[in-house]
GUPASE-453220 format. One record per atom (N, C-alpha, C): residue number from 1; residue in one letter; atom name; x, y, z. Coordinates in nm, 3 decimals, always signed. Atoms other than C-alpha are relative to their C-alpha. Example, Ala and Ser with C-alpha at 12.3 -4.5 7.8 and 13.67 -1.06 7.14 Angstrom:
+-----+---------+-------+---------+---------+---------+
: num : residuo : atomo :       x :       y :       z :
+-----+---------+-------+---------+---------+---------+
:   1 :       a :     N :  +0.089 :  -0.119 :  +0.000 :
:   1 :       a :    CA :  +1.230 :  -0.450 :  +0.780 :
:   1 :       a :     C :  +0.090 :  +0.120 :  +0.000 :
:   2 :       s :     N :  -0.082 :  -0.119 :  -0.006 :
:   2 :       s :    CA :  +1.367 :  -0.106 :  +0.714 :
:   2 :       s :     C :  -0.077 :  +0.109 :  +0.073 :
+-----+---------+-------+---------+---------+---------+
This chain:
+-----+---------+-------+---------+---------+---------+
: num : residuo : atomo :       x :       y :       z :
+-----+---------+-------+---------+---------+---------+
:   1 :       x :     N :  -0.114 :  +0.090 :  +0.020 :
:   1 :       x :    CA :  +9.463 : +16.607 :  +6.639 :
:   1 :       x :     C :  +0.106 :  +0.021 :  +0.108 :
:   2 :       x :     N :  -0.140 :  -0.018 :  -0.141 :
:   2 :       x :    CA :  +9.711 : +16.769 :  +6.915 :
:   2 :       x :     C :  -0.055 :  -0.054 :  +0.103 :
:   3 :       x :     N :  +0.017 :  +0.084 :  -0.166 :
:   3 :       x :    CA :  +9.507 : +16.625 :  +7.206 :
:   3 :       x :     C :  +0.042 :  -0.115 :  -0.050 :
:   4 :       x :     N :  -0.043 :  +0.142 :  +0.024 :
:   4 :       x :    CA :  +9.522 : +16.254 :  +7.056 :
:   4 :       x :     C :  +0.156 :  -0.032 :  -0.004 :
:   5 :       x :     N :  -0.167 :  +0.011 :  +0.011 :
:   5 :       x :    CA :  +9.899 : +16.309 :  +6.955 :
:   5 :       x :     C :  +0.077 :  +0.016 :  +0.171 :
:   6 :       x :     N :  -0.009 :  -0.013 :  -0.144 :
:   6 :       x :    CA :  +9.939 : +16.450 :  +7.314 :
:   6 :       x :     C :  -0.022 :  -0.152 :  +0.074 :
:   7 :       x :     N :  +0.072 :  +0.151 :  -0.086 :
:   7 :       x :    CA :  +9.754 : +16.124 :  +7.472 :
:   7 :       x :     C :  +0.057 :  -0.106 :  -0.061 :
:   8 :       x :     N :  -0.065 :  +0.080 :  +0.090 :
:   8 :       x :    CA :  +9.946 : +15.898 :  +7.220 :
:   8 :       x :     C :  +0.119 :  -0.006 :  +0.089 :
:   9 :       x :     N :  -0.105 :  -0.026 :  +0.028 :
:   9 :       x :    CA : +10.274 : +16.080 :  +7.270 :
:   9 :       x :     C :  +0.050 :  -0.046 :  +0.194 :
:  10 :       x :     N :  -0.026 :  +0.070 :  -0.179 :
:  10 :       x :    CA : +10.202 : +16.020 :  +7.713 :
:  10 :       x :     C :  +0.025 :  -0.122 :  +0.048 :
:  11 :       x :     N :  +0.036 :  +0.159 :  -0.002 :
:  11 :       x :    CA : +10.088 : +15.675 :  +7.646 :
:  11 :       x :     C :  +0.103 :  -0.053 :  -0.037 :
:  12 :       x :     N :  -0.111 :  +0.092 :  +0.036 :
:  12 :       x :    CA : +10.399 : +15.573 :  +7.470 :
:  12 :       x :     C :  +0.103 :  +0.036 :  +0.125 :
:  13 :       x :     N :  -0.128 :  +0.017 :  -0.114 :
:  13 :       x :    CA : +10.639 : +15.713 :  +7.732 :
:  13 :       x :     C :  -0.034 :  -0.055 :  +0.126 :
:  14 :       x :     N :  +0.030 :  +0.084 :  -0.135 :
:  14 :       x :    CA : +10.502 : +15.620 :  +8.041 :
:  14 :       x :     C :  +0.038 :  -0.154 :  -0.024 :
:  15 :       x :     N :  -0.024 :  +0.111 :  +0.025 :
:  15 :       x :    CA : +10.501 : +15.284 :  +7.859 :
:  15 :       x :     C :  +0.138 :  -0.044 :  +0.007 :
:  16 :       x :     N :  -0.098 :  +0.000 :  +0.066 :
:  16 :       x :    CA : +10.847 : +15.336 :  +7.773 :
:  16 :       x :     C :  +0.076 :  +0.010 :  +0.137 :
:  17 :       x :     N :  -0.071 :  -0.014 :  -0.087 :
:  17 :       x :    CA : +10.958 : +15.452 :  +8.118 :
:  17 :       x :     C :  -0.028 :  -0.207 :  +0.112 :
:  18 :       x :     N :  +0.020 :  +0.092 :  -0.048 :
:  18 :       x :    CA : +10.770 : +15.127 :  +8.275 :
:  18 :       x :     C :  +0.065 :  -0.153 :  -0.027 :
:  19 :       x :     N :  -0.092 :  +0.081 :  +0.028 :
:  19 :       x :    CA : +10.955 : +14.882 :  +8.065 :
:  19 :       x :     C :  +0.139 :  +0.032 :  +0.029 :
:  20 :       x :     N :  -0.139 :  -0.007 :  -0.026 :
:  20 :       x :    CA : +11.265 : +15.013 :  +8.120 :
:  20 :       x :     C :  +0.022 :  -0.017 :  +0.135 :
:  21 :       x :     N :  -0.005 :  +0.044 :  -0.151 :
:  21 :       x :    CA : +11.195 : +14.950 :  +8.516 :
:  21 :       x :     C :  +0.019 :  -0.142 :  -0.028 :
:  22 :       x :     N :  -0.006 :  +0.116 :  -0.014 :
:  22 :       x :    CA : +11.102 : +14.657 :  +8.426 :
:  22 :       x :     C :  +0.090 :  -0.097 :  -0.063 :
:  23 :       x :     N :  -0.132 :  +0.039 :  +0.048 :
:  23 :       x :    CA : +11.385 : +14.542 :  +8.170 :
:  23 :       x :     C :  +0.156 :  +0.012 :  +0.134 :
:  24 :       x :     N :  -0.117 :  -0.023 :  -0.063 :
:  24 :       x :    CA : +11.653 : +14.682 :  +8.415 :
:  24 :       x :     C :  -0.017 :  -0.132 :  +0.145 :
:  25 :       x :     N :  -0.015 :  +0.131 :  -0.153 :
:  25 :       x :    CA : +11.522 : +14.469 :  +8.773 :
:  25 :       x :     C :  -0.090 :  -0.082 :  -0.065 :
:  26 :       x :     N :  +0.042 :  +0.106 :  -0.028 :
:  26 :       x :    CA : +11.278 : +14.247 :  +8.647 :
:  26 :       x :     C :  +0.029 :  -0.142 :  -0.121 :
:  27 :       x :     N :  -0.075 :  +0.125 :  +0.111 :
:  27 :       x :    CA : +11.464 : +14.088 :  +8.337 :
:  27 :       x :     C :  +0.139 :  -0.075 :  +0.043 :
:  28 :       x :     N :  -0.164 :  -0.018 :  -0.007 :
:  28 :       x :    CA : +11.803 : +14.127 :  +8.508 :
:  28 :       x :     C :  +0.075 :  -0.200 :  +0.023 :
:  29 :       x :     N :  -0.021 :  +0.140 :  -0.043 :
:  29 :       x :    CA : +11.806 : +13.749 :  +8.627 :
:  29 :       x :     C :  -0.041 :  -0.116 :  -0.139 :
:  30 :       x :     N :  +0.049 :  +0.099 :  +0.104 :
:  30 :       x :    CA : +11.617 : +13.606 :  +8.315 :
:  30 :       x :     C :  +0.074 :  -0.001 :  -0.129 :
:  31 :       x :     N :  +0.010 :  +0.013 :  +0.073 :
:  31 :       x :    CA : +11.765 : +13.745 :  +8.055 :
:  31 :       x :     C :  +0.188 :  +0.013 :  -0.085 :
:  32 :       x :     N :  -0.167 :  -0.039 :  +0.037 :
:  32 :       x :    CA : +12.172 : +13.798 :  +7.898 :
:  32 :       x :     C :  +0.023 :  +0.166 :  +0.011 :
:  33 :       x :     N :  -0.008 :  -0.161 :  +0.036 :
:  33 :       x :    CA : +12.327 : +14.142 :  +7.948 :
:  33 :       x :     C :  -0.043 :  +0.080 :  -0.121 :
:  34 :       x :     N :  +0.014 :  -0.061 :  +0.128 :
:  34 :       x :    CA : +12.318 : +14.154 :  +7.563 :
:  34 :       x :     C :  -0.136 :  +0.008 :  -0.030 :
:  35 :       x :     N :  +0.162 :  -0.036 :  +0.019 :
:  35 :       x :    CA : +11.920 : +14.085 :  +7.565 :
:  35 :       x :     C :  -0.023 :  +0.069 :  +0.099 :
:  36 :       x :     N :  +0.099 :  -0.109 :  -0.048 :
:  36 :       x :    CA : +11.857 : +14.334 :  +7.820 :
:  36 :       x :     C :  +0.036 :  +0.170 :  -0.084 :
:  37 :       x :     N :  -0.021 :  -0.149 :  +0.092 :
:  37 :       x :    CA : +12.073 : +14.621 :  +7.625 :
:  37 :       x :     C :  -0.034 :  +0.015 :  -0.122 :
:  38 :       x :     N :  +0.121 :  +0.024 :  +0.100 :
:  38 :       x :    CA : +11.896 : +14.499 :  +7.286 :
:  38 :       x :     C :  -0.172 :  +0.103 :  +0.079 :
:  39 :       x :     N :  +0.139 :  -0.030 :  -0.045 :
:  39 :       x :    CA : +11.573 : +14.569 :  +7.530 :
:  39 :       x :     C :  +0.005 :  +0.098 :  +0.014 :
:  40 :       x :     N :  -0.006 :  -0.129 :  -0.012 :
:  40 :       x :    CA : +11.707 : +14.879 :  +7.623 :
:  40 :       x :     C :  +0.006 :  +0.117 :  -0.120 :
:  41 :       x :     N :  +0.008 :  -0.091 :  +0.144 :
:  41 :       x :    CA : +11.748 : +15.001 :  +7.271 :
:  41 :       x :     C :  -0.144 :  +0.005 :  -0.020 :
:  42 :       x :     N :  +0.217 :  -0.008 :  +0.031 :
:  42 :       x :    CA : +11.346 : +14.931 :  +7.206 :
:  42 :       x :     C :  -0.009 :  +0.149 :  +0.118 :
:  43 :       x :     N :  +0.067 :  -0.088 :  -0.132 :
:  43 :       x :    CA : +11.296 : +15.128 :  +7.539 :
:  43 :       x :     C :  +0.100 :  +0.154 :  -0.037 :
:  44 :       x :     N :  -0.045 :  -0.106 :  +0.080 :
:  44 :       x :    CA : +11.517 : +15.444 :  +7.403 :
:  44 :       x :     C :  -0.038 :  +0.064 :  -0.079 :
:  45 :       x :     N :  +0.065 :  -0.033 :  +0.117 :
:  45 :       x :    CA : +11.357 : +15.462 :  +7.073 :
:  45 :       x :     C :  -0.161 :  +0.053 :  +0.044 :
:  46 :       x :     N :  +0.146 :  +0.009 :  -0.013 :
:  46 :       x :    CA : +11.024 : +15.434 :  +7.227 :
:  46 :       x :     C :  -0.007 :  +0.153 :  +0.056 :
:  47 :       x :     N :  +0.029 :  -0.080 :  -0.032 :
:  47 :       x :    CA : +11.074 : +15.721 :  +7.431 :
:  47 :       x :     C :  +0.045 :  +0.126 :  -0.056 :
:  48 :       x :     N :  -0.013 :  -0.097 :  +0.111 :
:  48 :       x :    CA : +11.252 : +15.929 :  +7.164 :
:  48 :       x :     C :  -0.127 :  +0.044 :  -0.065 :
:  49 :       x :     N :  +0.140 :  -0.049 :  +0.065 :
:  49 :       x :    CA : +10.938 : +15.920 :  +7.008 :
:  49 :       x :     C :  -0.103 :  +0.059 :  +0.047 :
:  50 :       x :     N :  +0.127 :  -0.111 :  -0.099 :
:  50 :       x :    CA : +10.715 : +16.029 :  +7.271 :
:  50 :       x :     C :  +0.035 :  +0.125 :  -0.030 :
:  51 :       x :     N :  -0.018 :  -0.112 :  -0.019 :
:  51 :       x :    CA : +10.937 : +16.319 :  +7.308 :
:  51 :       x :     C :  -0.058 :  +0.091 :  -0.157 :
:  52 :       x :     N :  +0.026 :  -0.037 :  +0.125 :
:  52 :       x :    CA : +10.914 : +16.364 :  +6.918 :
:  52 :       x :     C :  -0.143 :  +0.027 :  -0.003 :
:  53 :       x :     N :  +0.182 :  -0.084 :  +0.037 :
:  53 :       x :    CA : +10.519 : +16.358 :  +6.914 :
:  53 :       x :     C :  -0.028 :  +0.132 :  +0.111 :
:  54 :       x :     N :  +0.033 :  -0.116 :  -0.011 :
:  54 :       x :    CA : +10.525 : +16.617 :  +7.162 :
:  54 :       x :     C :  +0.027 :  +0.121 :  -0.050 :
:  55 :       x :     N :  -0.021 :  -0.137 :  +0.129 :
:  55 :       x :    CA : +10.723 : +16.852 :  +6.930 :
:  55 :       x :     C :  -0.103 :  +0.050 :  -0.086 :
:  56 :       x :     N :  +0.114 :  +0.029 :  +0.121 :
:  56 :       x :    CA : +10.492 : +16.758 :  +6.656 :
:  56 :       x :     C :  -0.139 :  +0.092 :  +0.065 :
:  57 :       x :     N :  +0.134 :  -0.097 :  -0.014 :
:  57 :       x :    CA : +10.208 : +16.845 :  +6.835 :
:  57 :       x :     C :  -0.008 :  +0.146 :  +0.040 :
:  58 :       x :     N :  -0.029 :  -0.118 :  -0.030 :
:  58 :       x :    CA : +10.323 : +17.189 :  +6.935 :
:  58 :       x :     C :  +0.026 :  +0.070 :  -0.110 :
:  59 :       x :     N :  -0.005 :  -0.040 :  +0.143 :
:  59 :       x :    CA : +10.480 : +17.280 :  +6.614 :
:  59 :       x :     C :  -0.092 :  +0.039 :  -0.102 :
:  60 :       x :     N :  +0.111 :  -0.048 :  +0.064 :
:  60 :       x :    CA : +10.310 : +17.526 :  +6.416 :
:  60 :       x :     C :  +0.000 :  +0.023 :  -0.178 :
:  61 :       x :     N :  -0.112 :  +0.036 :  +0.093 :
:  61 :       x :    CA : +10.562 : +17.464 :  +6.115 :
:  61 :       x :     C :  -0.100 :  -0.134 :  -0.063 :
:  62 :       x :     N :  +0.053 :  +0.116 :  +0.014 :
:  62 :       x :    CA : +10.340 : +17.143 :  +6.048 :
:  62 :       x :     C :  -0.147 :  +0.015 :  -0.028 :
:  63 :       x :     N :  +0.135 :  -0.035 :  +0.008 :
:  63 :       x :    CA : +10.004 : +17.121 :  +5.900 :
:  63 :       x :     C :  -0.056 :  -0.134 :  +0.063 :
:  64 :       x :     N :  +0.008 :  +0.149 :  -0.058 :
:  64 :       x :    CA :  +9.772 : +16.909 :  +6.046 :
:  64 :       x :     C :  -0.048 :  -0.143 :  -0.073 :
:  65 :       x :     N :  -0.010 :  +0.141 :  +0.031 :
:  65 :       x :    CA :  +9.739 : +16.650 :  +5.793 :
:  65 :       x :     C :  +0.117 :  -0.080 :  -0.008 :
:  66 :       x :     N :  -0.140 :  +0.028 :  +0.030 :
:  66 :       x :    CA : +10.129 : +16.632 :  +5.779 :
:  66 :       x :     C :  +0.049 :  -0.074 :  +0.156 :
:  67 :       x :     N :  +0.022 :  +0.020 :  -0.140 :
:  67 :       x :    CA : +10.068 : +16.597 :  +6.202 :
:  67 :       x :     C :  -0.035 :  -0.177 :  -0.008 :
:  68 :       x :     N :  +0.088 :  +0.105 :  -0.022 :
:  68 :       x :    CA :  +9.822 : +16.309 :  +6.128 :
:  68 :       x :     C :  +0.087 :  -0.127 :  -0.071 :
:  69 :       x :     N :  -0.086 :  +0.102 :  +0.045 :
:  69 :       x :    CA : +10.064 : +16.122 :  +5.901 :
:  69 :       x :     C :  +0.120 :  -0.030 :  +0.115 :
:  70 :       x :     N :  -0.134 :  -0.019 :  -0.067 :
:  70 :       x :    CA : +10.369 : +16.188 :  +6.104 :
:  70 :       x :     C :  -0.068 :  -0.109 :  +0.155 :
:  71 :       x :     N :  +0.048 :  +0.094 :  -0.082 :
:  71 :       x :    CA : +10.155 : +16.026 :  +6.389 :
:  71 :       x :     C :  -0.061 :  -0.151 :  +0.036 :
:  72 :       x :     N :  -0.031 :  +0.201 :  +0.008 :
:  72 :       x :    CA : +10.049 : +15.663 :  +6.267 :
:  72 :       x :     C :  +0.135 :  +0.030 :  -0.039 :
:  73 :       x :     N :  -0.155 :  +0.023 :  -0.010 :
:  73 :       x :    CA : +10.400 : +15.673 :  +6.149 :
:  73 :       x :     C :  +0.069 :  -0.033 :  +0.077 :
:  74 :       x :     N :  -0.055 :  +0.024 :  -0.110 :
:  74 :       x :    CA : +10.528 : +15.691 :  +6.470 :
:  74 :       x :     C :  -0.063 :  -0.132 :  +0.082 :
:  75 :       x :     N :  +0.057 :  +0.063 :  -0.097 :
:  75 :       x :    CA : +10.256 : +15.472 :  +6.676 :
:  75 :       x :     C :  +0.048 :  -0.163 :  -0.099 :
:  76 :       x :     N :  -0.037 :  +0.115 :  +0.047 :
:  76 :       x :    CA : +10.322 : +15.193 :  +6.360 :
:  76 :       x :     C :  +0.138 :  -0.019 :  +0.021 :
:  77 :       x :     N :  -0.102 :  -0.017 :  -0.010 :
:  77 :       x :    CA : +10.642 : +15.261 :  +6.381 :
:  77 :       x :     C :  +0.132 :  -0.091 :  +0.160 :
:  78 :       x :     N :  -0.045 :  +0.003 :  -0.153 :
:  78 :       x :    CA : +10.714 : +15.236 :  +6.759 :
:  78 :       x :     C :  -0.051 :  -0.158 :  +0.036 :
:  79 :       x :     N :  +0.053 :  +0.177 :  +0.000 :
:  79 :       x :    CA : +10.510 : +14.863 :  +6.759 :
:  79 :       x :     C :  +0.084 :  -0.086 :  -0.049 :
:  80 :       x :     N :  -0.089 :  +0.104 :  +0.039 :
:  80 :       x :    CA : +10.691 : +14.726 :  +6.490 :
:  80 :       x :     C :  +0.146 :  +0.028 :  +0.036 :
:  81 :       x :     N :  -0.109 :  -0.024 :  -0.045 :
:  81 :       x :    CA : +11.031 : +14.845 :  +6.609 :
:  81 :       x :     C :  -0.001 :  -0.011 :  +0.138 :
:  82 :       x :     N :  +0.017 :  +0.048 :  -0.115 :
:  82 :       x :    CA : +11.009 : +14.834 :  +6.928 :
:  82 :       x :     C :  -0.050 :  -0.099 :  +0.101 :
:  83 :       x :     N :  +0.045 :  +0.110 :  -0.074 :
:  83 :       x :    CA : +10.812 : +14.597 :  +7.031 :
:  83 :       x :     C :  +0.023 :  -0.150 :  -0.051 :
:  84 :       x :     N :  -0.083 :  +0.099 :  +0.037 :
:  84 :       x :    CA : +10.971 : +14.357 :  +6.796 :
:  84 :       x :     C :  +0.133 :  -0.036 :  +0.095 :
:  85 :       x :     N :  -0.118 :  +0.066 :  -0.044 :
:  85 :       x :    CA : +11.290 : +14.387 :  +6.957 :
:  85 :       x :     C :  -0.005 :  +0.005 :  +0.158 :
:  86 :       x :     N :  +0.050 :  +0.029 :  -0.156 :
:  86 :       x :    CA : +11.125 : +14.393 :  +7.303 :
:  86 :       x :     C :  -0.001 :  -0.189 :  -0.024 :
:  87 :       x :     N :  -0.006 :  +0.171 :  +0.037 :
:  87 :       x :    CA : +11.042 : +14.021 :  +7.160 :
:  87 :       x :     C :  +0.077 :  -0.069 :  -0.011 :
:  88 :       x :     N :  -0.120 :  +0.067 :  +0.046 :
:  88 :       x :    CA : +11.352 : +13.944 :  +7.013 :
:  88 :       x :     C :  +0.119 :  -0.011 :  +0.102 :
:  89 :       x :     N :  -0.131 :  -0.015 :  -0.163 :
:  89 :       x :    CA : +11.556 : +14.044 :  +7.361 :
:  89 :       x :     C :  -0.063 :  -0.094 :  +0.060 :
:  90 :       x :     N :  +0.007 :  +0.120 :  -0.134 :
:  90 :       x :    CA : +11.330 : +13.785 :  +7.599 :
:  90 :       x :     C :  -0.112 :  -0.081 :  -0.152 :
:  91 :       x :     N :  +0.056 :  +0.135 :  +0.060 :
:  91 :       x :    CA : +11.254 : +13.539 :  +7.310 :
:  91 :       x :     C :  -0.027 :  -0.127 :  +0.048 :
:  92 :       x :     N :  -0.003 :  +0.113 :  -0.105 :
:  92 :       x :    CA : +11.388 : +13.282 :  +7.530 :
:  92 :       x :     C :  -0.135 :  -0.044 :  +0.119 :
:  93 :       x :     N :  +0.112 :  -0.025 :  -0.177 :
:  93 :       x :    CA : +11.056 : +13.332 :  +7.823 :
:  93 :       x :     C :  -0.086 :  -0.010 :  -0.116 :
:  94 :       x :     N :  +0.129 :  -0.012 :  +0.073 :
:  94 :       x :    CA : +10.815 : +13.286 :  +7.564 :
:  94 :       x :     C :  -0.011 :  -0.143 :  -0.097 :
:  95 :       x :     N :  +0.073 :  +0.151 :  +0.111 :
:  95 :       x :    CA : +10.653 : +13.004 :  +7.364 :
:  95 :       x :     C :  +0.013 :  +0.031 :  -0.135 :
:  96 :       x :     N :  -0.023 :  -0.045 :  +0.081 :
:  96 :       x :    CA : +10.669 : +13.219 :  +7.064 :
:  96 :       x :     C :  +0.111 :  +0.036 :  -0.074 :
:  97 :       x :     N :  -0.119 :  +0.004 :  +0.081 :
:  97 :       x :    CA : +10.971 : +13.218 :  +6.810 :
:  97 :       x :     C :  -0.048 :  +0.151 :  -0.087 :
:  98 :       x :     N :  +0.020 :  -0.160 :  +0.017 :
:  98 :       x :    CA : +10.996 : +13.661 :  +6.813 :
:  98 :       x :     C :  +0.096 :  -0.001 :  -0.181 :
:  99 :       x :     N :  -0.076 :  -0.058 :  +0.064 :
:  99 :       x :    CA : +11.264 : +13.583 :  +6.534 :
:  99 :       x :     C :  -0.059 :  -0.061 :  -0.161 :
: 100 :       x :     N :  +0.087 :  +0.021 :  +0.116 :
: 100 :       x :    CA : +10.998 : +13.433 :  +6.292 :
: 100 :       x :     C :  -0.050 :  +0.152 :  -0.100 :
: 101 :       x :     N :  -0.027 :  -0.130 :  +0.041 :
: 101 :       x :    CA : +10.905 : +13.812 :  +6.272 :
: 101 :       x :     C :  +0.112 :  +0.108 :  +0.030 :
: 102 :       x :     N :  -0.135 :  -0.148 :  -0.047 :
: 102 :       x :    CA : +11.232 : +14.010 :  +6.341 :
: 102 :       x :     C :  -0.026 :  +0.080 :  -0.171 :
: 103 :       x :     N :  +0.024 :  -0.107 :  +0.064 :
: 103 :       x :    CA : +11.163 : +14.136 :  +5.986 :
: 103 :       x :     C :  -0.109 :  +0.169 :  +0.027 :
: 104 :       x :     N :  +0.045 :  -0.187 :  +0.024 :
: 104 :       x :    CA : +10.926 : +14.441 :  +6.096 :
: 104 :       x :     C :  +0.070 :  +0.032 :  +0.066 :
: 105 :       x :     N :  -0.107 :  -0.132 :  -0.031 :
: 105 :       x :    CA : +11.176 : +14.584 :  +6.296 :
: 105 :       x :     C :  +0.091 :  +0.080 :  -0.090 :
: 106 :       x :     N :  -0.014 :  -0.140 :  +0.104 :
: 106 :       x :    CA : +11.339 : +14.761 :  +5.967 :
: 106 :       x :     C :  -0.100 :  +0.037 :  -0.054 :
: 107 :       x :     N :  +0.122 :  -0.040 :  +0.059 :
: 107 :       x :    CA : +11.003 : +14.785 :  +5.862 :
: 107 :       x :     C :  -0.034 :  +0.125 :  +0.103 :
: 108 :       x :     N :  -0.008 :  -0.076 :  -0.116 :
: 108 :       x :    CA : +10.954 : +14.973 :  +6.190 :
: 108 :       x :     C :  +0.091 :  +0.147 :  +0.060 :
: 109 :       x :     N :  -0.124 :  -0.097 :  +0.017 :
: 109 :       x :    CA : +11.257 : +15.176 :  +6.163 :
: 109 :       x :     C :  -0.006 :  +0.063 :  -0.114 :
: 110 :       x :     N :  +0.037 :  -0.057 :  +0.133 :
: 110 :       x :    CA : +11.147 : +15.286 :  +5.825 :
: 110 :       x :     C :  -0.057 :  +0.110 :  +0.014 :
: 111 :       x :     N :  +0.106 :  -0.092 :  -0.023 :
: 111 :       x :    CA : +10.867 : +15.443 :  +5.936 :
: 111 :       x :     C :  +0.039 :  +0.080 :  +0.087 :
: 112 :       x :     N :  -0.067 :  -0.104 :  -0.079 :
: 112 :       x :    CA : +11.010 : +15.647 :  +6.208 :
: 112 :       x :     C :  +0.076 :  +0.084 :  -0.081 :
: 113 :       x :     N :  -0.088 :  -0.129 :  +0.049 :
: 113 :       x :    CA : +11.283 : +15.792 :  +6.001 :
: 113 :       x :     C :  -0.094 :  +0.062 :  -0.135 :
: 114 :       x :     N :  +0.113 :  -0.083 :  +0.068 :
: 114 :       x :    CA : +10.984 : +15.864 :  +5.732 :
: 114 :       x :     C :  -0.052 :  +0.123 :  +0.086 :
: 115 :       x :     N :  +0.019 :  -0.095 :  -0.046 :
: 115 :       x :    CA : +10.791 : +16.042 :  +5.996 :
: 115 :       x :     C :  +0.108 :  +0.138 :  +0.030 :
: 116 :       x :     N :  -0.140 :  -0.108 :  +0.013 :
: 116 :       x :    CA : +11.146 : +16.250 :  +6.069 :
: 116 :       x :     C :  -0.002 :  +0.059 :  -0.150 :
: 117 :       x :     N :  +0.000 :  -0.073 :  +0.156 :
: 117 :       x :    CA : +11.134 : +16.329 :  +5.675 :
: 117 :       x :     C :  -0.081 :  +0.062 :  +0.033 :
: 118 :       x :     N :  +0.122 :  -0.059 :  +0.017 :
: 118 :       x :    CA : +10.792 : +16.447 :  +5.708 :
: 118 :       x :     C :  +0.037 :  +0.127 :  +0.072 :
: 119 :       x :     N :  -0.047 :  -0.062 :  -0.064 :
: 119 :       x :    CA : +10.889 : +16.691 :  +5.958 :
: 119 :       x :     C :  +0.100 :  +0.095 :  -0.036 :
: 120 :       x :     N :  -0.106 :  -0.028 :  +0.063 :
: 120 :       x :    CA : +11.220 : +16.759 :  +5.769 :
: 120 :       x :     C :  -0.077 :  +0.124 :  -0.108 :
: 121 :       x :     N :  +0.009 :  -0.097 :  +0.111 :
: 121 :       x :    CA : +11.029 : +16.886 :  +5.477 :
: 121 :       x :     C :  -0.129 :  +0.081 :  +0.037 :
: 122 :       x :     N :  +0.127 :  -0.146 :  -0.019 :
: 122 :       x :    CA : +10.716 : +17.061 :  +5.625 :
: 122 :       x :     C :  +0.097 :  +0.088 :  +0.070 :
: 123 :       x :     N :  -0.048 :  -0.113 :  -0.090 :
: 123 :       x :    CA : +10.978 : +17.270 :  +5.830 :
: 123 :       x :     C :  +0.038 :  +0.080 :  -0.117 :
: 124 :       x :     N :  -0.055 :  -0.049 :  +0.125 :
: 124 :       x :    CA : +11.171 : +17.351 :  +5.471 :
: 124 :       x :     C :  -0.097 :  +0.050 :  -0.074 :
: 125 :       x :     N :  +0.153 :  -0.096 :  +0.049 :
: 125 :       x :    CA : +10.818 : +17.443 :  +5.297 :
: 125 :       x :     C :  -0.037 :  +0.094 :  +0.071 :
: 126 :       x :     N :  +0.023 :  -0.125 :  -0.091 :
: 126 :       x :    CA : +10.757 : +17.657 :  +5.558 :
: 126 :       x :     C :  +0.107 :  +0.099 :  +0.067 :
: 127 :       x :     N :  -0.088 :  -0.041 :  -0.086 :
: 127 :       x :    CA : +11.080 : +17.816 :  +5.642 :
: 127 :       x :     C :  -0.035 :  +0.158 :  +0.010 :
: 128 :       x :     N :  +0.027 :  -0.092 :  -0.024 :
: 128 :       x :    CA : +10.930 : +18.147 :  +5.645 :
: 128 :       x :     C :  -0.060 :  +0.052 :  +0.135 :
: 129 :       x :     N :  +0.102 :  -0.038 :  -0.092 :
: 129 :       x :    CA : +10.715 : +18.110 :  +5.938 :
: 129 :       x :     C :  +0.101 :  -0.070 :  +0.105 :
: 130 :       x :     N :  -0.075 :  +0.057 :  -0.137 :
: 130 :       x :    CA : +10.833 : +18.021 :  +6.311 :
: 130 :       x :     C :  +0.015 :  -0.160 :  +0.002 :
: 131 :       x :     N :  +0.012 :  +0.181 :  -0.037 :
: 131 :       x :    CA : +10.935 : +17.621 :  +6.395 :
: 131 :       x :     C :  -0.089 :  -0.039 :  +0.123 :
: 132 :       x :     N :  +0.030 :  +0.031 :  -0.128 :
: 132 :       x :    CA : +10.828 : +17.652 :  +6.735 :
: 132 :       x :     C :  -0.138 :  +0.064 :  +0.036 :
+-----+---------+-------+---------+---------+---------+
């Protein structure tokens, strides 16, 4: 489970660093200040989370089915939140009406601060043993 979370946790930031190139110069003309700093919030979160699954997967505080939850959590998580409001910032450039679904983005945001619980309370069940 720590390699996949690892390869997950790369895959989302790189992703995360590449949109944010590309939000900053290649939206800058298409899109309103306020939809590129909307875009920039997706691109924040996204890479919060990378950083977060690499904790996760290091953390020995964590069992690994608590790992395996905590990890769709995040990857569902990071789609519908993020990549909703990646949609909902350049709605306008698209054929698609993003605000038909703007509901999973709290759906999306749910699940992230779930996975954070999860985390929360395997550290507290285990406070005997090391976090790190």
């Amino acid at each position: 489970m720590t390699r996949k979370i690892l390869i997950a946790a790369s895959l989302i930031g790189l992703i995360s660093i590449i949109l944010g190139a590309f939000g900053a110069h290649g939206l800058k003309q298409l899109i309103s200040a306020e939809a590129i700093q909307t875009f920039e919030t997706g691109v924040k979160y996204q890479m919060y989370h990378a950083l977060f699954l690499l904790f996760v997967a290091h953390t020995h505080s964590i069992s690994e089915k608590t790992k395996r939850i905590i990890f769709y959590l995040v990857i569902i998580g990071v789609i519908f939140f993020s990549g909703s409001i990646y949609g909902l910032a350049t709605n306008n450039l698209s054929g698609f009406n993003f605000k038909t679904i703007g509901f999973i983005t709290p759906i999306g945001g749910l699940l992230l601060i779930l996975a954070w619980v999860f985390v929360l309370v395997s550290v507290l069940k285990n406070s005997q043993k090391n976090v790190i």
